[in-house]
N, C-alpha and C positions, 0 to 999 in steps of 0.2 A: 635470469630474466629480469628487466625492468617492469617492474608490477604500474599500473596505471593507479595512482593513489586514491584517485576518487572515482567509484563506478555506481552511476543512475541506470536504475531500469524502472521503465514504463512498460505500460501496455492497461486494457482495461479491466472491468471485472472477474474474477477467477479466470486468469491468464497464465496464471504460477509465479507471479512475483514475488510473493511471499518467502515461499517454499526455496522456487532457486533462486532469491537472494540470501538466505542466511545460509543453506548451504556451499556456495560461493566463496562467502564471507569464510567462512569455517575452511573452506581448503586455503585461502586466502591469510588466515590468521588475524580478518578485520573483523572491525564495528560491524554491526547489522542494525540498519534504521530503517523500519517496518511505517512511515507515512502514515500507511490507511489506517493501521492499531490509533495512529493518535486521532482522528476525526473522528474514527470510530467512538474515542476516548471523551472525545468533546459533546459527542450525541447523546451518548451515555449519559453523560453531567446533567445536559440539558432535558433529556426525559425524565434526569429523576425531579430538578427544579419545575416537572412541566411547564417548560416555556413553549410559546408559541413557534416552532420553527419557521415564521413566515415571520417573525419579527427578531430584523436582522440587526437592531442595534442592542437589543437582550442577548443575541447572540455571541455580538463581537465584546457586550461586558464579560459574557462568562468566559470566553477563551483568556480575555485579559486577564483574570484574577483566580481561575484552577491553575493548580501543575500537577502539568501530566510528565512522567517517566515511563521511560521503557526499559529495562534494566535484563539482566541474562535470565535464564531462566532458577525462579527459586524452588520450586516445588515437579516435585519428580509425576506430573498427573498428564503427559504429553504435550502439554504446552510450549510453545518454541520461545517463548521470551516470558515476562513476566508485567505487564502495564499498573502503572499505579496511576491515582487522580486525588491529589491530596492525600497522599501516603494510603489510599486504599486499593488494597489489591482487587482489580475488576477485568482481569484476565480476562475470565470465561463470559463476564456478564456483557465486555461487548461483542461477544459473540450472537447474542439473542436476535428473534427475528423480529422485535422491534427495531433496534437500532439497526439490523440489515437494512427497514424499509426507508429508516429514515436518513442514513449518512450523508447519500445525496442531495440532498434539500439543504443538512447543516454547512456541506463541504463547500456550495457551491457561495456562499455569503463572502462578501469581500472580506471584510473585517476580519473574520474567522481566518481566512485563508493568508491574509496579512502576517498576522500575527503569527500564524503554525509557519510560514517562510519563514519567522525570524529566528522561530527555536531550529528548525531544520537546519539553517544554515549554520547555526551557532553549533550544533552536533557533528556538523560537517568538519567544520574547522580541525586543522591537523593532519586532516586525510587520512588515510588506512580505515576506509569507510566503502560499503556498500547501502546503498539506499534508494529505496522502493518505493513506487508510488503512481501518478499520473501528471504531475508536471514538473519532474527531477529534472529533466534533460533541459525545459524547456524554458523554467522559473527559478528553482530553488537554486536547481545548478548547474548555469548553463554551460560553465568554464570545465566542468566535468571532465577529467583526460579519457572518460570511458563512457557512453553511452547506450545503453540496448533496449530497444522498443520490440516487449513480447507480444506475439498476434495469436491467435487460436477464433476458430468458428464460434459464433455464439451455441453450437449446438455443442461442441466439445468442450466449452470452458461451463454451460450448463450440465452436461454428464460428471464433469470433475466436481462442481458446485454442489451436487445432487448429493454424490458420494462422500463429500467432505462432511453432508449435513448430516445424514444418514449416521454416520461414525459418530456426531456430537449426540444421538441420541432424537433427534429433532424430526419429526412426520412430516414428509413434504411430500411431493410429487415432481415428478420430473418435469411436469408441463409450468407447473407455476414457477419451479426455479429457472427453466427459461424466460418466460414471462417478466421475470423480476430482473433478468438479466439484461433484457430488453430497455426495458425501462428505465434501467440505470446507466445503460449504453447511450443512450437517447439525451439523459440529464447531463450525463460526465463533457458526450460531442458538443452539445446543445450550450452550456453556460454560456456566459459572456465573461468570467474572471476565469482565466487559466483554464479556455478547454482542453478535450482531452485530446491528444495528437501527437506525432514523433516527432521530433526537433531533427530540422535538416540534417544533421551529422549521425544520426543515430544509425545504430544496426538493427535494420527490423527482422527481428527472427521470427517467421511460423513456425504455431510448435505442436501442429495437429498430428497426432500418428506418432509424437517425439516421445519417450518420456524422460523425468525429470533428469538423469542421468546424464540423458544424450544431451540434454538442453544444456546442461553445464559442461560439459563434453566441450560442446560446440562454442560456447563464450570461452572456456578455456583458452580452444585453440588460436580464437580472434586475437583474446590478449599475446599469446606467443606471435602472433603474425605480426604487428605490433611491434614487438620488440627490436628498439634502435641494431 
């Protein structure tokens, strides 16, 4: 089979990007480039400098002058990859539910998102890359040989979000991680720099009722259909 050297998927908040892009990548024997981990990466920076996240040229100095990596996984404590920010390892720490509320507000800053284009696309280079996010298909990369826009209900990619937090240890409720899904659905459609949307050639998968399995099941098959 001719493998598609470079494959973006989108879709929006807890849609399973994450998840089935590095397992993909794994049946695949590619790179895994986790996007949101870096925004994530860069909110983190910024909450610990407390800077203003409504002042967007603080913003765009600190994505200029951190580096963030994403590298395989070091430490055997369920993590799917390993993120550093200035050689510190802060896996887990942007996992918290500050930087959950605030990603959207940092992601959404030109300057930020400038910048994180140019490391993505510099990752990209060479191909044998899967890479996840909300404007792969549409920005980062749009020459893509593979595109997949994941869909799911706000109420089932909330149930998944729920559960995911639950296992980190974290007290939530199922009402507010809706809530917060909402609102980040609303930020990501809403921007004016790269919102969030399928790029015409994409393959929009719903993946309500799927699980992770079948979803890769089913991009499997795409890329075999696919083949020259």
């Amino acid at each position: 089979m001719t493998k598609p050297s470079t494959i973006a998927i989108d879709g929006p908040v807890a849609a399973g990007k994450s998840v089935v892009g590095k397992l993909l990548s794994q049946h695949l024997g590619y790179r895994f480039v986790d996007t949101g981990a870096m925004y994530r990466a860069v909110t983190w920076a910024a909450l610990r400098e407390n800077l203003d996240l409504n002042d967007e040229q603080a913003l765009t100095d600190l994505v200029r002058r951190i580096k963030i990596r994403i590298d395989p996984q070091t430490v055997n404590d369920g993590r799917p990859y390993t993120v550093l920010v200035d050689s510190q390892d802060v896996t887990w720490e942007i996992r918290s539910a500050e930087v959950e509320a605030s990603v959207s507000l940092v992601s959404r800053v030109r300057g930020v998102r400038e910048a994180m284009v140019e490391h993505q696309r510099a990752l990209a280079r060479g191909g044998k890359v899967v890479m996840v996010g909300r404007d792969i298909g549409t920005v980062v990369l749009p020459n893509a040989d593979l595109k997949i826009f994941l869909l799911a209900s706000p109420q089932e990619r909330a149930r998944r979000r729920y559960l995911e937090l639950v296992g980190y240890g974290r007290k939530v409720s199922y009402e507010e991680v809706l809530d917060e899904i909402l609102r980040r659905d609303r930020i990501d459609s809403e921007r004016a720099i790269s919102p969030l949307r399928p790029s015409p050639d994409a393959v929009v998968l719903d993946t309500d009722g799927l699980s992770i399995e079948e979803v890769i099941a089913r991009i499997e098959s795409i890329i075999a259909q696919r083949d020259p």
